[in-house]
N, CA, C and O atoms as a CHARMM CRD file, in Angstrom:
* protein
*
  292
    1    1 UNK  N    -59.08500  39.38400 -29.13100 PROA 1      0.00000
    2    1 UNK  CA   -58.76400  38.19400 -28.35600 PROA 1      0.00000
    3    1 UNK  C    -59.54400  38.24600 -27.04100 PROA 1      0.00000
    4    1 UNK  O    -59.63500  39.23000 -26.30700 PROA 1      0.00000
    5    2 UNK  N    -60.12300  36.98200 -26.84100 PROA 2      0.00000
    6    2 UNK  CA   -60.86500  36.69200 -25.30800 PROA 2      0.00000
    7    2 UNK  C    -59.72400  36.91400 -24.05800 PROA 2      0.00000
    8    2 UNK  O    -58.56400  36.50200 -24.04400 PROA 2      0.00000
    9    3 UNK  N    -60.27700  37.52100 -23.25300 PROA 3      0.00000
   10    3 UNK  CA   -59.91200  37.19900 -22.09300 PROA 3      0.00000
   11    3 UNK  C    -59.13100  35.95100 -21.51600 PROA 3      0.00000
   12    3 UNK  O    -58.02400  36.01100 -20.98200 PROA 3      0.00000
   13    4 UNK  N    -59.70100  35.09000 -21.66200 PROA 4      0.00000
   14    4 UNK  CA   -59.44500  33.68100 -21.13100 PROA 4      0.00000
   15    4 UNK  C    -59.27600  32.81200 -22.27700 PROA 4      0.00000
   16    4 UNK  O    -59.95600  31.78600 -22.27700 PROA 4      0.00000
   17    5 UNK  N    -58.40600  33.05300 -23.37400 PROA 5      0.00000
   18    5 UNK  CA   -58.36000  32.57600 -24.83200 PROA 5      0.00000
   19    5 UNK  C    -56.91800  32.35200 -24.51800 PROA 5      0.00000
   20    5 UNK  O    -56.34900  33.26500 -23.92000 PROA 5      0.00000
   21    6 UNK  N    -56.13100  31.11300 -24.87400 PROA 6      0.00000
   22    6 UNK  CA   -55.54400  30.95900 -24.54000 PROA 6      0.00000
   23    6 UNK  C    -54.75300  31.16700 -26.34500 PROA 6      0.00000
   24    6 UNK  O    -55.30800  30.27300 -26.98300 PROA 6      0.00000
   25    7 UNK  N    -53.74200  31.94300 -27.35200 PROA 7      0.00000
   26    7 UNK  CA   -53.67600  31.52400 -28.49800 PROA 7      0.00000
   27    7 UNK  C    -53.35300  30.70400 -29.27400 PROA 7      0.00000
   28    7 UNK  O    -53.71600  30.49300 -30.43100 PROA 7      0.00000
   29    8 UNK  N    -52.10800  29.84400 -28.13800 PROA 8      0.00000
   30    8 UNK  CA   -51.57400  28.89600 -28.49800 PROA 8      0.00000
   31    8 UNK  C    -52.70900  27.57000 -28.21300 PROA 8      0.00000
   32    8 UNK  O    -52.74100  26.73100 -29.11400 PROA 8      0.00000
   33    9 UNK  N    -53.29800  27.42500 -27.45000 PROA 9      0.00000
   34    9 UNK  CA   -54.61500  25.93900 -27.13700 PROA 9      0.00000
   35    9 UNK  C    -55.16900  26.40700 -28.41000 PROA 9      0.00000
   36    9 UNK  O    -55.06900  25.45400 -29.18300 PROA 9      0.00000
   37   10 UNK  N    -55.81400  27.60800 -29.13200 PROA 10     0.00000
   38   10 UNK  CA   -56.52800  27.44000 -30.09900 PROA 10     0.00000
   39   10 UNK  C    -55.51500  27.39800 -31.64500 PROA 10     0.00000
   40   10 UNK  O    -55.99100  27.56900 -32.76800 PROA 10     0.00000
   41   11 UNK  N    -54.30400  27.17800 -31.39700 PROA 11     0.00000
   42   11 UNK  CA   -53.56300  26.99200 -32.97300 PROA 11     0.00000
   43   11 UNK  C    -53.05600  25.50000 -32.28400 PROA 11     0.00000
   44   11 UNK  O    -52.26400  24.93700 -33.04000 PROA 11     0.00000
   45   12 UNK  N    -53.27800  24.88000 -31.26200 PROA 12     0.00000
   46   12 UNK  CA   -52.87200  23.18400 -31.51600 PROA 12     0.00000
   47   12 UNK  C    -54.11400  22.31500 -31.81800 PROA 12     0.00000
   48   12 UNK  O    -54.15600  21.13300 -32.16100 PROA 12     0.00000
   49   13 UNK  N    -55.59600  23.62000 -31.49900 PROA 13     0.00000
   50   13 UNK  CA   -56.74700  22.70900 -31.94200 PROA 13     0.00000
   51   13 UNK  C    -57.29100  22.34800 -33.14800 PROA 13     0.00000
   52   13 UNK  O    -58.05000  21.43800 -33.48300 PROA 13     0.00000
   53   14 UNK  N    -56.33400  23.93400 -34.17800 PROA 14     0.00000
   54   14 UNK  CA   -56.45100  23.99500 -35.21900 PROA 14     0.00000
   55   14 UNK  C    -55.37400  22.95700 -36.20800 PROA 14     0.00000
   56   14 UNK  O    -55.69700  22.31400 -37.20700 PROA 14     0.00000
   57   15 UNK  N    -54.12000  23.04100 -35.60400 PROA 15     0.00000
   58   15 UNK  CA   -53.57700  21.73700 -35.87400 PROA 15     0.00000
   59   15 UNK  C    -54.16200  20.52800 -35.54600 PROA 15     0.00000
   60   15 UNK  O    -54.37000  19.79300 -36.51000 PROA 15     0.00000
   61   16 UNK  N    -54.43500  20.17900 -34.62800 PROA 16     0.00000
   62   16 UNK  CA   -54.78000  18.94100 -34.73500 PROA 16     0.00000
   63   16 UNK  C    -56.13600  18.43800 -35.27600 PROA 16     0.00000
   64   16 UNK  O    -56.46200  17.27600 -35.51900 PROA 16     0.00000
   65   17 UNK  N    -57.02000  19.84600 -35.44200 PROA 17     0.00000
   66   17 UNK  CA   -58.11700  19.14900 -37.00900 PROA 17     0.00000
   67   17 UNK  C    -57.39800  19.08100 -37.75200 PROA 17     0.00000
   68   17 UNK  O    -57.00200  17.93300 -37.55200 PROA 17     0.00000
   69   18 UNK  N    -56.92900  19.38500 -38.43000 PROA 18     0.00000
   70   18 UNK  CA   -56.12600  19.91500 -39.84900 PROA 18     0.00000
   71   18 UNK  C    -55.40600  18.52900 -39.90900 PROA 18     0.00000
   72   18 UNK  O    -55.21800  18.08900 -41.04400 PROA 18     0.00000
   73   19 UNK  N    -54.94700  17.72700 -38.78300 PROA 19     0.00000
   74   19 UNK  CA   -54.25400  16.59200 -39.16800 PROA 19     0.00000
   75   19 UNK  C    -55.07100  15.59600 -39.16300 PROA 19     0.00000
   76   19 UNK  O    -54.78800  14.61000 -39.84300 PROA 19     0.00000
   77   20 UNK  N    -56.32800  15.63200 -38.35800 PROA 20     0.00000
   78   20 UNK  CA   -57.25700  14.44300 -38.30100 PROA 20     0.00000
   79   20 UNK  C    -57.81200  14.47400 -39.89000 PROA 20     0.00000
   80   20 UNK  O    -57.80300  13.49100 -40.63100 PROA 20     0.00000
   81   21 UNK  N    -58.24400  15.66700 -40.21400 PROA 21     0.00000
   82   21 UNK  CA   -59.12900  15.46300 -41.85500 PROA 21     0.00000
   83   21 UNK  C    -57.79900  15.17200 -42.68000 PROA 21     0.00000
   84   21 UNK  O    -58.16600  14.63200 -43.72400 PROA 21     0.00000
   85   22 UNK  N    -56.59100  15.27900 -42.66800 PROA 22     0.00000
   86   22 UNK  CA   -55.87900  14.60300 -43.81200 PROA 22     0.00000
   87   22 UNK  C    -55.76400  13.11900 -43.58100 PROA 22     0.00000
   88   22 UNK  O    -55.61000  12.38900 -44.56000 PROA 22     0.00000
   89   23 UNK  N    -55.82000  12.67100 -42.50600 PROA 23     0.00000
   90   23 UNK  CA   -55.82500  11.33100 -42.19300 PROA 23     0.00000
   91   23 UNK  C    -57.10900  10.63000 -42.37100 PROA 23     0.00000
   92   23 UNK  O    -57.04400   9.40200 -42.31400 PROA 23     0.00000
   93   24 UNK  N    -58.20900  11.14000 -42.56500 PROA 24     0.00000
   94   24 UNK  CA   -59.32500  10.93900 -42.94300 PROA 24     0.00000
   95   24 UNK  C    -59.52900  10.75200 -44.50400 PROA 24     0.00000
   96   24 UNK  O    -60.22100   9.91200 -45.07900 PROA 24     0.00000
   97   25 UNK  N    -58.64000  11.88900 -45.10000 PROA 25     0.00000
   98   25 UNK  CA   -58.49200  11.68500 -46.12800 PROA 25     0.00000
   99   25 UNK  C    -57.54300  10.33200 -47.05000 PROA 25     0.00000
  100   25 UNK  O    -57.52400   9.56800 -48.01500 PROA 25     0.00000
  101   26 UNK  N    -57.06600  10.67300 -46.20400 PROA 26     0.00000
  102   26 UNK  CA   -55.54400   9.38900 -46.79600 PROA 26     0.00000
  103   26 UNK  C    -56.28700   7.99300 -46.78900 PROA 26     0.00000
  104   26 UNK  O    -56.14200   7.20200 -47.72100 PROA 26     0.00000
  105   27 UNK  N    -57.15600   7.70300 -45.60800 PROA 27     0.00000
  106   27 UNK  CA   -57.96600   6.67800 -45.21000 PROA 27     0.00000
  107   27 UNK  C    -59.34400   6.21600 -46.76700 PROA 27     0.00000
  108   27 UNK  O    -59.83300   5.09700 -46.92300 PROA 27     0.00000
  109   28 UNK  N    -59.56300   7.13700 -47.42500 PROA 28     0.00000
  110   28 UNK  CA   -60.15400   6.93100 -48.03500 PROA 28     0.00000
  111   28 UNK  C    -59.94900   5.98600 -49.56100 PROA 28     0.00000
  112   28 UNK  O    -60.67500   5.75400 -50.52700 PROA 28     0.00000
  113   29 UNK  N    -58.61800   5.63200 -49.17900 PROA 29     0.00000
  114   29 UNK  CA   -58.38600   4.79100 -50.14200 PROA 29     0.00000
  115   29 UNK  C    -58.55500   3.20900 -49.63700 PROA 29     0.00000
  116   29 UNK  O    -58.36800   2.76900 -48.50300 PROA 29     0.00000
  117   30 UNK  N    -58.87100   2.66200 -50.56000 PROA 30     0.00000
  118   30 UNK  CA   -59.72800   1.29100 -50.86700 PROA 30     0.00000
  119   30 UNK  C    -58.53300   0.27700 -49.79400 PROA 30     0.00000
  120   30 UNK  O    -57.33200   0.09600 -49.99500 PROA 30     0.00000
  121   31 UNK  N    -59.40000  -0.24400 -48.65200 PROA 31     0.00000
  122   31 UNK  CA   -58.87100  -1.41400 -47.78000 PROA 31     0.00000
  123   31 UNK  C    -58.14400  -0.83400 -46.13100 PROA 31     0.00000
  124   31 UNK  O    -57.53500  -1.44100 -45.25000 PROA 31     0.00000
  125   32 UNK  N    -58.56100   0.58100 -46.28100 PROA 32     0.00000
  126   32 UNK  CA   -57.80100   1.62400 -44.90600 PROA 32     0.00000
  127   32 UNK  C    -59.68200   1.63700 -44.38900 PROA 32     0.00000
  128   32 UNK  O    -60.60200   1.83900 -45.18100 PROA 32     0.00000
  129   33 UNK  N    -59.81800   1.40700 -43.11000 PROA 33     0.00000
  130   33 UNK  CA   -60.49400   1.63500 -42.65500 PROA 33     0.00000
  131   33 UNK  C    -61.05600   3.28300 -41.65700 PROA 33     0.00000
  132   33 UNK  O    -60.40600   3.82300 -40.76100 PROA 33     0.00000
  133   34 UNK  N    -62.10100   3.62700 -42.08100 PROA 34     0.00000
  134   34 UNK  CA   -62.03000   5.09300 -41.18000 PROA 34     0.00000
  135   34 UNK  C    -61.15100   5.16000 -39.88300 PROA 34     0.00000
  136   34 UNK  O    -61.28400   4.16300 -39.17300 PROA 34     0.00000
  137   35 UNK  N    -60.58800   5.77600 -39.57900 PROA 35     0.00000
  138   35 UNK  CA   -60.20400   6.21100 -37.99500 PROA 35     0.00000
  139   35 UNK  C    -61.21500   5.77100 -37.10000 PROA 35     0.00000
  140   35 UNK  O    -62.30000   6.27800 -37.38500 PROA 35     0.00000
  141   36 UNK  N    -61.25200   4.94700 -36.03800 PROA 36     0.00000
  142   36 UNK  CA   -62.12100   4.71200 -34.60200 PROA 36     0.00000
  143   36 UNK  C    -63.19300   3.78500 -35.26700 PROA 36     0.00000
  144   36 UNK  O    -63.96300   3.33700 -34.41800 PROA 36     0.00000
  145   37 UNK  N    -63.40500   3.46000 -36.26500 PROA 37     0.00000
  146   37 UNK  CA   -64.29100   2.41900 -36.78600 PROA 37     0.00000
  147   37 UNK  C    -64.45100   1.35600 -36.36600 PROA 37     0.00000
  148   37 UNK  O    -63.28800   1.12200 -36.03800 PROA 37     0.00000
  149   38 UNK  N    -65.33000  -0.05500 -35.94000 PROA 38     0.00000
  150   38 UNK  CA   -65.29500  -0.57500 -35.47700 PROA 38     0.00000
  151   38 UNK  C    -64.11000  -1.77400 -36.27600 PROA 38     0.00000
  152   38 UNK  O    -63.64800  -2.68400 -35.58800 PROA 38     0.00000
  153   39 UNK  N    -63.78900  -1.65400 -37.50000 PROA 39     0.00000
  154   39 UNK  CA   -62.89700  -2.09400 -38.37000 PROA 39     0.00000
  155   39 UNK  C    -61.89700  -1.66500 -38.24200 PROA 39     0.00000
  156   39 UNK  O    -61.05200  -2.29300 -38.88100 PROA 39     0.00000
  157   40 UNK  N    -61.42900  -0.64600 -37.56600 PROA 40     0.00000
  158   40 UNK  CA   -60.30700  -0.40500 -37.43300 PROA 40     0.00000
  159   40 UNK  C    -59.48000  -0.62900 -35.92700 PROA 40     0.00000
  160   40 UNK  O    -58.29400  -0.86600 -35.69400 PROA 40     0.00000
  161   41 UNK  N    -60.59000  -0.45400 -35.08100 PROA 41     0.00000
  162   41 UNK  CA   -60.28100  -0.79400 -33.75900 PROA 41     0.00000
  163   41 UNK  C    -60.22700  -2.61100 -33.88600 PROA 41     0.00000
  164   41 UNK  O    -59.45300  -2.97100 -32.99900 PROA 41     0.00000
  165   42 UNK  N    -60.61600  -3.52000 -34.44700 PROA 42     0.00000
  166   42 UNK  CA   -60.20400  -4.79400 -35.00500 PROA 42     0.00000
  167   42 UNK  C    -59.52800  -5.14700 -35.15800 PROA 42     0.00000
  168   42 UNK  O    -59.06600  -6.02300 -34.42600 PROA 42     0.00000
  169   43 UNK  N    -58.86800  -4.65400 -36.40600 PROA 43     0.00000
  170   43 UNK  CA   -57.88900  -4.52800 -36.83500 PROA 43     0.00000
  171   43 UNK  C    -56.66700  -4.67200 -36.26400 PROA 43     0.00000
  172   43 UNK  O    -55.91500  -5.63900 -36.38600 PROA 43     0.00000
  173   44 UNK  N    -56.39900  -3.15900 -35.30700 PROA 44     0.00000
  174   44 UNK  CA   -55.45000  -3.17500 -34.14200 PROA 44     0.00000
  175   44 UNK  C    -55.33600  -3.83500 -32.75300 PROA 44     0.00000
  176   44 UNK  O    -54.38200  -3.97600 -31.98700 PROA 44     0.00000
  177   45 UNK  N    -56.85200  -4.25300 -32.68100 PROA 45     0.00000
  178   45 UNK  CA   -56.78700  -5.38500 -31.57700 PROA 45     0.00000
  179   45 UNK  C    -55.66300  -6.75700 -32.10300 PROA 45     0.00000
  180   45 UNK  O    -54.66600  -7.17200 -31.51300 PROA 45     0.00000
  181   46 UNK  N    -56.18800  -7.16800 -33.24500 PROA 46     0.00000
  182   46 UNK  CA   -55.57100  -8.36900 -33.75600 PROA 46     0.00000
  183   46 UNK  C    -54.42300  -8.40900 -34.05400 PROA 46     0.00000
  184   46 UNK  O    -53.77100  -9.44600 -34.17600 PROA 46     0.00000
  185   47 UNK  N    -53.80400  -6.69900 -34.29500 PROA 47     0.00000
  186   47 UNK  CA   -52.48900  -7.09300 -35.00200 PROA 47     0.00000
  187   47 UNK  C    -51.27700  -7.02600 -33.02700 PROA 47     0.00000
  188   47 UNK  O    -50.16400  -7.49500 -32.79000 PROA 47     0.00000
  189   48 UNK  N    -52.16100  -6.31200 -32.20100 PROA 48     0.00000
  190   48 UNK  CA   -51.30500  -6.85800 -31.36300 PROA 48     0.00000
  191   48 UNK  C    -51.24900  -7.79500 -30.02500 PROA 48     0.00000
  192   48 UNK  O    -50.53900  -7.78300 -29.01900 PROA 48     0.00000
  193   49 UNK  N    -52.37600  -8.64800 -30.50000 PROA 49     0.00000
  194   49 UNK  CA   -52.62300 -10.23300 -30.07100 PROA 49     0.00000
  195   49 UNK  C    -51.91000 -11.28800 -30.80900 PROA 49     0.00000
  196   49 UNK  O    -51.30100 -12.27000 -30.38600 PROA 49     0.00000
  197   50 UNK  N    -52.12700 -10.85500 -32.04200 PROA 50     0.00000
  198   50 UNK  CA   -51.25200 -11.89000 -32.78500 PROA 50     0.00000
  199   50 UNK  C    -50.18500 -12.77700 -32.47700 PROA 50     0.00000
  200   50 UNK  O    -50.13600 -14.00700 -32.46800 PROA 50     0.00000
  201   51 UNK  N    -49.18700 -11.73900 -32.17900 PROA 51     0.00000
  202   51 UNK  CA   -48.15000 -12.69700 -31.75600 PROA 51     0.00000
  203   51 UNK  C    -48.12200 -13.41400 -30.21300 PROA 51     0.00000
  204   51 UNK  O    -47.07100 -13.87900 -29.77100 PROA 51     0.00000
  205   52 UNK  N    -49.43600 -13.45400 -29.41800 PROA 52     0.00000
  206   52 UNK  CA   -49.52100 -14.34600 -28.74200 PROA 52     0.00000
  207   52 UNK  C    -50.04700 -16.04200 -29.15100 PROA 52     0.00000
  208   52 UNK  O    -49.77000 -17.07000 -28.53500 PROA 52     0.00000
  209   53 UNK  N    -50.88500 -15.88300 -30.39800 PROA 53     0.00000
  210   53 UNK  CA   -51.38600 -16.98900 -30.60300 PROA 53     0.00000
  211   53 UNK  C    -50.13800 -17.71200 -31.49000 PROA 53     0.00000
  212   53 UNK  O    -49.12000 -17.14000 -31.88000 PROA 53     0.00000
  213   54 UNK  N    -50.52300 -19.20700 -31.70800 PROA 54     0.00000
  214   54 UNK  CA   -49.96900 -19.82600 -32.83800 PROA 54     0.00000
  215   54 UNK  C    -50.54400 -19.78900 -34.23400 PROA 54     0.00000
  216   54 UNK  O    -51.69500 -20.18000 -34.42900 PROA 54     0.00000
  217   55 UNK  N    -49.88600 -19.39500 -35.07800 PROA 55     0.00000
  218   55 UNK  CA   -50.63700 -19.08600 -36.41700 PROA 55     0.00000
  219   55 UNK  C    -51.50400 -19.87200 -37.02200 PROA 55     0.00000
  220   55 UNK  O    -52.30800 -19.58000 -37.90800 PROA 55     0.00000
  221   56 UNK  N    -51.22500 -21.30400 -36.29100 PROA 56     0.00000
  222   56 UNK  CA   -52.79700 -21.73600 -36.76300 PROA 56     0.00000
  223   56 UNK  C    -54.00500 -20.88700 -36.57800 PROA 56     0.00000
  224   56 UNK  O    -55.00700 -20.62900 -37.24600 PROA 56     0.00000
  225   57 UNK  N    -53.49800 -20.53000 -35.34100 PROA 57     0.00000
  226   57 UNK  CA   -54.97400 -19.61900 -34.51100 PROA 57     0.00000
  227   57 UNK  C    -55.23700 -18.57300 -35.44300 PROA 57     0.00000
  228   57 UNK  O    -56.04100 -18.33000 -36.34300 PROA 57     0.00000
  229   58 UNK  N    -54.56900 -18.21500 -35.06400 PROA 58     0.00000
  230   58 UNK  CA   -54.31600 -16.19300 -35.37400 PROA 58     0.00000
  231   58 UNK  C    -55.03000 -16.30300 -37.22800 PROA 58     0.00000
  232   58 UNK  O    -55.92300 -15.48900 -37.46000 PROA 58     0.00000
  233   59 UNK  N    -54.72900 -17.01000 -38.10000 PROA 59     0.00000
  234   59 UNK  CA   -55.05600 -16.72700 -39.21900 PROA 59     0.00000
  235   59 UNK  C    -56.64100 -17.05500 -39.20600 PROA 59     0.00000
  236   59 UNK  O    -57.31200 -16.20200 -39.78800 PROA 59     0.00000
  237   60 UNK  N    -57.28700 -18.02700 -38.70600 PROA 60     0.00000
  238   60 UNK  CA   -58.64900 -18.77700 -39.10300 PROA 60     0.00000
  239   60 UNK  C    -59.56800 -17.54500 -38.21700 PROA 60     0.00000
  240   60 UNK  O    -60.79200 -17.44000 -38.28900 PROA 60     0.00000
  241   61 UNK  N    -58.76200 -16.75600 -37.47200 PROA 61     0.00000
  242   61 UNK  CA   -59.78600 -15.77900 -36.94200 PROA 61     0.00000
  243   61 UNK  C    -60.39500 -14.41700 -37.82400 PROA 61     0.00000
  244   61 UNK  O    -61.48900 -13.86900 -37.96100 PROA 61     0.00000
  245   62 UNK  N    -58.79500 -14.20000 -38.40000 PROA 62     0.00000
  246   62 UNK  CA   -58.99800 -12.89000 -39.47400 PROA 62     0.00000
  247   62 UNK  C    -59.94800 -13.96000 -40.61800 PROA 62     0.00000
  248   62 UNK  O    -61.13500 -13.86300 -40.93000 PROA 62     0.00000
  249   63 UNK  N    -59.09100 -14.79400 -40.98700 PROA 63     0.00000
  250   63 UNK  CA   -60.04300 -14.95600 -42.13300 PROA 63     0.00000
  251   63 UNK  C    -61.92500 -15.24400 -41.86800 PROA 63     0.00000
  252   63 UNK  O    -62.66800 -14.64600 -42.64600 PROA 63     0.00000
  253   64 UNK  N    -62.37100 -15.87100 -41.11200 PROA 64     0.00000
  254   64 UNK  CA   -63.42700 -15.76500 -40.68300 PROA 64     0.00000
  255   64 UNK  C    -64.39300 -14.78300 -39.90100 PROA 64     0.00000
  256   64 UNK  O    -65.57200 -15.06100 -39.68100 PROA 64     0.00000
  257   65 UNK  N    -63.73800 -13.52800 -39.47700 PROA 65     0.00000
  258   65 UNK  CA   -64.23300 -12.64500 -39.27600 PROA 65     0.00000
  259   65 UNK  C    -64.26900 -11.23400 -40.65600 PROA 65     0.00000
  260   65 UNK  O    -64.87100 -10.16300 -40.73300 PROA 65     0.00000
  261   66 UNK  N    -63.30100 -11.95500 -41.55300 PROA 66     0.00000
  262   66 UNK  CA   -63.59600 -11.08100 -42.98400 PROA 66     0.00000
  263   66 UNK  C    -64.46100 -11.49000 -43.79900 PROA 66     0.00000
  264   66 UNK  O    -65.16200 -10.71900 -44.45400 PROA 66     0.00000
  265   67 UNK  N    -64.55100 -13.18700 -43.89200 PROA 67     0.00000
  266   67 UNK  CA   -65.90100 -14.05800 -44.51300 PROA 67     0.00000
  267   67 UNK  C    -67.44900 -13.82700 -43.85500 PROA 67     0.00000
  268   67 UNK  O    -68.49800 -14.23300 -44.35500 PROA 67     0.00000
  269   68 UNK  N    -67.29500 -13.04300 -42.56400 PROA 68     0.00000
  270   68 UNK  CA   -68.78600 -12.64100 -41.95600 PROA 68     0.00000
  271   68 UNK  C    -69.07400 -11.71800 -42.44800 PROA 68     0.00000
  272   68 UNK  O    -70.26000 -11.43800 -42.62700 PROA 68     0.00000
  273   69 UNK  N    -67.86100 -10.76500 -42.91200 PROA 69     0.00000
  274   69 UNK  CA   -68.38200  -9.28300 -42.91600 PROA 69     0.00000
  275   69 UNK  C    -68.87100  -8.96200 -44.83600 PROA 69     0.00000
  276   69 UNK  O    -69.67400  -8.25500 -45.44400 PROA 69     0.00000
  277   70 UNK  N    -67.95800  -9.83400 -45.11900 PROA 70     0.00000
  278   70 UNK  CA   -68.19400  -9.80800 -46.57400 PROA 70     0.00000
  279   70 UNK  C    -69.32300 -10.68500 -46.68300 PROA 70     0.00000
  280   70 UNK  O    -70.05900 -10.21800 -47.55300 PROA 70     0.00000
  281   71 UNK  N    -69.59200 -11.27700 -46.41400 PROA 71     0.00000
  282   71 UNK  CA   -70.52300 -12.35000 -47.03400 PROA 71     0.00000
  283   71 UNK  C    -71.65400 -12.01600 -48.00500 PROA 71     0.00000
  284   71 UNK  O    -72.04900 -12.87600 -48.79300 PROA 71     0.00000
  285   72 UNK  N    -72.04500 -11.11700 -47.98000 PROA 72     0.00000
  286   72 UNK  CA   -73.33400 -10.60100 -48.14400 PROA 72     0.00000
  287   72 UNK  C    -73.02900 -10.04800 -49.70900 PROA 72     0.00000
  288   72 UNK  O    -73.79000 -10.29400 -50.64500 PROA 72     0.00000
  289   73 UNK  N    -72.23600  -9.54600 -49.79200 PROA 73     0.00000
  290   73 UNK  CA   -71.37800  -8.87500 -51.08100 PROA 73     0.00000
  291   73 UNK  C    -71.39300  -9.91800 -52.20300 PROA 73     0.00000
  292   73 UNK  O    -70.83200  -9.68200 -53.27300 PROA 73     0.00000
């Protein structure tokens, strides 16, 4: 052990990879966007704006910002 090793900072760093790659993993199923993606940070922008707009609003935005991204497909 280092000097200046702290054991416990290096078993919460090891936890907390250990939880990021299962969540990475879990993510890999079809319509979960990676962690920090620009699709996912979207995502969570919108879901908590939402309930400021009126749902007229709020829907013609998702759907037209999913018709840009797909389009091409």
């Amino acid at each position: 052990m280092e000097a200046d090793t702290d054991p416990s900072d290096i078993r919460k760093a090891d936890k907390a990879k250990h939880t990021d790659q299962r969540e990475a993993e879990r993510r890999k199923d079809p319509g979960i966007p990676p962690v920090n993606s620009f699709e996912a940070v979207a995502r969570e922008w919108y879901e908590t704006r939402r309930g400021e707009w009126a749902p007229v609003q709020s829907a013609p935005l998702w759907t037209n910002a999913y018709r840009v991204r797909y389009r091409r497909l």
